[in-house]
C-alpha positions as CSV (number, residue, x, y, z in Angstrom):
1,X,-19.8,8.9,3.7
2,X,-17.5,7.0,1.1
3,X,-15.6,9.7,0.4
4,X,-12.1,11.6,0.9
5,X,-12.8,15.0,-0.7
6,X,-11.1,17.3,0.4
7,X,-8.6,14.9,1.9
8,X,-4.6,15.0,0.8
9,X,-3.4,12.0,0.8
10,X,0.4,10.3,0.7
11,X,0.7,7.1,-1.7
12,X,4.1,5.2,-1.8
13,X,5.0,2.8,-4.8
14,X,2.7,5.0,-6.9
15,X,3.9,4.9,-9.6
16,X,3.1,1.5,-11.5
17,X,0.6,-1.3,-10.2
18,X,-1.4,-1.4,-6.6
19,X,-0.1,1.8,-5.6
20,X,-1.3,3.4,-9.2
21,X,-4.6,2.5,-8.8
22,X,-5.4,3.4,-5.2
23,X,-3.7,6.9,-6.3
24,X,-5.9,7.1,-8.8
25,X,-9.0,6.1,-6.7
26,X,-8.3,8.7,-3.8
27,X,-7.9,11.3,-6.4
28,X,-11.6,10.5,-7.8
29,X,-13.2,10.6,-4.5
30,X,-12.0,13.4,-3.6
31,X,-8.2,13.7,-2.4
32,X,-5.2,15.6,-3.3
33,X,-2.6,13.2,-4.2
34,X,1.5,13.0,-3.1
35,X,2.1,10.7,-5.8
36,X,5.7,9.1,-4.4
37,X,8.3,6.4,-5.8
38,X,11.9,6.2,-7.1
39,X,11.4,6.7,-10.5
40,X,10.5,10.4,-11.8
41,X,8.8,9.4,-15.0
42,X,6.9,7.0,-13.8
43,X,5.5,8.8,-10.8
44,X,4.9,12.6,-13.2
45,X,3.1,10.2,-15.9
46,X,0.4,9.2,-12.8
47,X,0.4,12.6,-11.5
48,X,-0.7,13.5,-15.2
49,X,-3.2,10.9,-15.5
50,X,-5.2,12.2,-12.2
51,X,-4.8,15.9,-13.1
52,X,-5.7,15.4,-16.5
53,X,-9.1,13.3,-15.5
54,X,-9.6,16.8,-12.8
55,X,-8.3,16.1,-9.6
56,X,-4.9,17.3,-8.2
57,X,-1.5,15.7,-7.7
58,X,1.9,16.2,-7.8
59,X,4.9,14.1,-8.0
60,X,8.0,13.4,-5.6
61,X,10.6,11.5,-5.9
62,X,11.5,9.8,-3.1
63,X,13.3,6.0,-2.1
64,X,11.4,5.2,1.0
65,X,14.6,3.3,2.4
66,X,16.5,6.6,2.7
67,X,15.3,7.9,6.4
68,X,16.2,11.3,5.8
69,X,14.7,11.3,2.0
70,X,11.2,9.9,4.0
71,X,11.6,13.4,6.4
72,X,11.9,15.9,3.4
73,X,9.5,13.9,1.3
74,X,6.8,14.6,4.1
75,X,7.7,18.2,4.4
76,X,7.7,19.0,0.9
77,X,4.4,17.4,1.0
78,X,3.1,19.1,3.6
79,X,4.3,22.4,1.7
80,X,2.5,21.8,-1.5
81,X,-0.6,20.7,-0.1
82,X,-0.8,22.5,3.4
83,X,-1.4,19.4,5.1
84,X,-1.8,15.5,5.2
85,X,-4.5,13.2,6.1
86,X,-4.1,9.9,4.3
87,X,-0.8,8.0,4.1
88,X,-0.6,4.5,2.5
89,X,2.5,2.4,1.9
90,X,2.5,0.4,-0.5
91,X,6.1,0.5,-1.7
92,X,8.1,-2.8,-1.2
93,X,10.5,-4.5,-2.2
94,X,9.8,-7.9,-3.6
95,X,11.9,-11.0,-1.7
96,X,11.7,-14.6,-3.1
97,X,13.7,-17.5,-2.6
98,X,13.8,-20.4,-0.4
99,X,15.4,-19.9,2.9
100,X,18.5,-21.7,2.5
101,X,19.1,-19.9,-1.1
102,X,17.8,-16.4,0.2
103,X,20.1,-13.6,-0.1
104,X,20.5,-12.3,2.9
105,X,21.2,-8.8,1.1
106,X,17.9,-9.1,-1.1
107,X,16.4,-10.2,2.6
108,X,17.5,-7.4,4.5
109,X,16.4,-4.7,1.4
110,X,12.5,-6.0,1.6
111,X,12.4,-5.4,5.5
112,X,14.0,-1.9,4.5
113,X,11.9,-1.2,2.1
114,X,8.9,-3.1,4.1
115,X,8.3,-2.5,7.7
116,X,11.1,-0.4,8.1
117,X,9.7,2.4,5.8
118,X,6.4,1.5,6.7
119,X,7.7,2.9,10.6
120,X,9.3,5.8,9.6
121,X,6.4,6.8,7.1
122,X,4.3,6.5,9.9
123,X,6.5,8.4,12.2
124,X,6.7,11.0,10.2
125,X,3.2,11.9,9.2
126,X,1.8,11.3,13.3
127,X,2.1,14.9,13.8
128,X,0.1,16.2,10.8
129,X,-2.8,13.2,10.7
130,X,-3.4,13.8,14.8
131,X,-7.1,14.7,15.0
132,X,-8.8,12.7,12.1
133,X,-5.8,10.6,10.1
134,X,-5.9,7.8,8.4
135,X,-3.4,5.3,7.9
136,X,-3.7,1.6,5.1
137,X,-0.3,-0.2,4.8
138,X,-0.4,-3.0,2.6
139,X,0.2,-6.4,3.7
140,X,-0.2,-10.0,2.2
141,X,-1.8,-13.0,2.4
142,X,1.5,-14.6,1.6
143,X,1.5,-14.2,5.2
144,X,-1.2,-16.4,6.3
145,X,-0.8,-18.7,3.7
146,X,-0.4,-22.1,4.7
147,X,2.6,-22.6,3.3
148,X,5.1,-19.8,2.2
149,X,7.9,-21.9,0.6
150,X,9.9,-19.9,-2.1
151,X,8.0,-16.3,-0.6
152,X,9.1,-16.4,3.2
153,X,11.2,-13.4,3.7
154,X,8.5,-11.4,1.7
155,X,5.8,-12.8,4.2
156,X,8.0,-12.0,6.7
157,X,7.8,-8.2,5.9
158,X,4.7,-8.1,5.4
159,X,3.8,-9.6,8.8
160,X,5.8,-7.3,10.5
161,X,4.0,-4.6,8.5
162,X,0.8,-6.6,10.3
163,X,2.0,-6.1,13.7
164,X,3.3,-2.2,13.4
165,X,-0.3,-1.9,12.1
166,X,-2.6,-2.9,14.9
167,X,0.1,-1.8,17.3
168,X,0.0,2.0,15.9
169,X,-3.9,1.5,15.8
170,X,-3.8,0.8,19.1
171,X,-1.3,3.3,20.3
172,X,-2.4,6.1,18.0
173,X,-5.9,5.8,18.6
174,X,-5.9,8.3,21.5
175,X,-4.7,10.8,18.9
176,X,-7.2,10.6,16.5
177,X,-5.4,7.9,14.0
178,X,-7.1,5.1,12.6
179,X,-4.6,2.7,11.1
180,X,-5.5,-0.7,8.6
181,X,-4.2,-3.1,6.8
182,X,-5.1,-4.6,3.3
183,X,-4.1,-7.8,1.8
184,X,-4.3,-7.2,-2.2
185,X,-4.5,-9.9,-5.0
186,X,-4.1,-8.0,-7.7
187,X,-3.1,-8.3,-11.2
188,X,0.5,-7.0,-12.3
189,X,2.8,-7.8,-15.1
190,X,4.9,-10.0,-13.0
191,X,1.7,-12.0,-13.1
192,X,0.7,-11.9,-16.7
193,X,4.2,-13.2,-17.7
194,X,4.2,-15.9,-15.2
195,X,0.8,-16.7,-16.7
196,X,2.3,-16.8,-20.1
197,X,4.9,-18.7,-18.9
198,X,3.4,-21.2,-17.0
199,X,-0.4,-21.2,-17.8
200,X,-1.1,-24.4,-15.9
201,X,0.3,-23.7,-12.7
202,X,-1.5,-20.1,-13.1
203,X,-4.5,-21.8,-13.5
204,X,-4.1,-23.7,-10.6
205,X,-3.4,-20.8,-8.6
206,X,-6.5,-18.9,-10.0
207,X,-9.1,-22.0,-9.3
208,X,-8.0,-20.9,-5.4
209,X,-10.1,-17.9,-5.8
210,X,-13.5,-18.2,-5.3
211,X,-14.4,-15.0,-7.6
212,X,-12.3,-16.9,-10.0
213,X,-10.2,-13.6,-11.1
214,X,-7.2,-11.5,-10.3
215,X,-8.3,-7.7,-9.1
216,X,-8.0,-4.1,-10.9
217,X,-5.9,-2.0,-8.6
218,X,-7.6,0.5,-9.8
219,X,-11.3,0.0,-9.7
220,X,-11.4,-3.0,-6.9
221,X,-8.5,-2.7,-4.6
222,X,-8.6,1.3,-5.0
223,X,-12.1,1.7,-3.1
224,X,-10.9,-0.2,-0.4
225,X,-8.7,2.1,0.4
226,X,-11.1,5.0,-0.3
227,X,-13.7,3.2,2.2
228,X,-11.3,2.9,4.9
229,X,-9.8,6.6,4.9
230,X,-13.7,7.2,4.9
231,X,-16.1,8.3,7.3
232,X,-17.4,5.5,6.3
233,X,-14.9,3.7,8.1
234,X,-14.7,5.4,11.3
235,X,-15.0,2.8,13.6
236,X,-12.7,0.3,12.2
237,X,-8.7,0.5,12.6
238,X,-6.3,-2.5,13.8
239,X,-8.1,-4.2,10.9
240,X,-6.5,-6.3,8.3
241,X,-8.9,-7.2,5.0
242,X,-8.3,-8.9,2.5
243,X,-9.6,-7.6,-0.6
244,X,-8.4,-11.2,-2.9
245,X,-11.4,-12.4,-4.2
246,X,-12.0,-14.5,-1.2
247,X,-8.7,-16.4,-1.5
248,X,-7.3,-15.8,1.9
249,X,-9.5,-17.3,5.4
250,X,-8.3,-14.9,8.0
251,X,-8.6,-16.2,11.8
């Protein structure tokens, strides 16, 4: 029941981090991978990684903030694979900065690159995931924190990518779609040099998670994903979960 084979799935930002591990996750349970993000040799090096451990991918390039790069990407896709069943967008922008020192250009790039794609993503692959589709955009807890000072136009995508969720779960359901949302806490390297930088306060930050560690994208935030594109997961869309070591209390 946990399992996508057979599957072909679409993975934005897949080319370093979160959306390199759930890439790599689909691809052992089963799926064909799209392996998509800006950067060629980033994106052809993960590509390589899944084909060489057996499973099947290819890479496209593709800046999900261009609307008509986000139509070709999904027909090229649709031509290598002969179809699409999984999307996840995962790219984003990153937007921090208190309010009254936020850019409003860096602002206006992470709701681009944010809920913006996220739409047209989804708006673009309806058609092909009708009938059985699945659908995980990634939001944050940085949205439900209690208090998002220095990270609020990044929680402000990512709330919006909330919303466009359960609304297309809603929506979409009629059509066979099942759409969720996960909120990752995962390790990066923007993490590991802040924690070199400023081991205390990284500390501090760490004691808020009960499991007391920072996830693999890979091996813990990766079969999250796989469960919900599952059959295991069949009767649950408009969901968000956190998958944060129990760091985020969601109401």
């Amino acid at each position: 029941m946990n399992s996508v084979n057979g599957e072909t799935a679409l993975v934005t930002g897949a080319g370093q981090g979160v959306g390199r591990g759930i890439a790599l996750a689909l691809a052992a349970a089963g799926a064909r991978v799209a392996v998509v993000g800006r950067t060629a040799d980033k994106i052809e090096k993960v590509a390589a990684e899944i084909e060489e451990r057996g499973g099947r991918a290819a890479a496209f390039v593709c800046d999900v903030t261009d609307a008509a790069g986000i139509d070709l990407l999904v027909e090229r896709v649709i031509a290598r694979f002969g179809g699409l069943s999984i999307l996840v967008n995962n790219a984003q922008s990153t937007v921090h900065g208190r309010l009254l020192d936020l850019d409003e250009q860096v602002y206006q790039r992470g709701m681009d690159s944010g809920p913006t794609a996220t739409l047209r993503l989804m708006r673009a692959c309806h058609p092909h995931l009708k009938g059985g589709g699945s659908i995980v955009n990634l939001g944050s807890a940085a949205g439900v924190r209690w208090d998002p000072s220095g990270y609020g136009g990044y929680a402000a995508a990512k709330e919006a990518i909330r919303v466009l969720t359960r609304t297309a779960a809603c929506e979409w359901a009629a059509d066979g779609i099942r759409v969720n949302a996960i909120l990752p806490l995962a390790n990066s390297s923007a993490l590991e040099v802040w924690a070199q930088e400023s081991p205390d306060e990284a500390r501090a930050y760490l004691d808020t998670v009960p499991l007391g560690r920072l996830s693999d994208p890979e091996t813990d935030i990766g079969p999250a994903v796989v469960f919900l594109c599952s059959p295991a997961a069949r009767y649950i869309t408009g969901h968000s979960l956190p998958v944060d070591g129990g760091q985020a209390l969601m109401r």
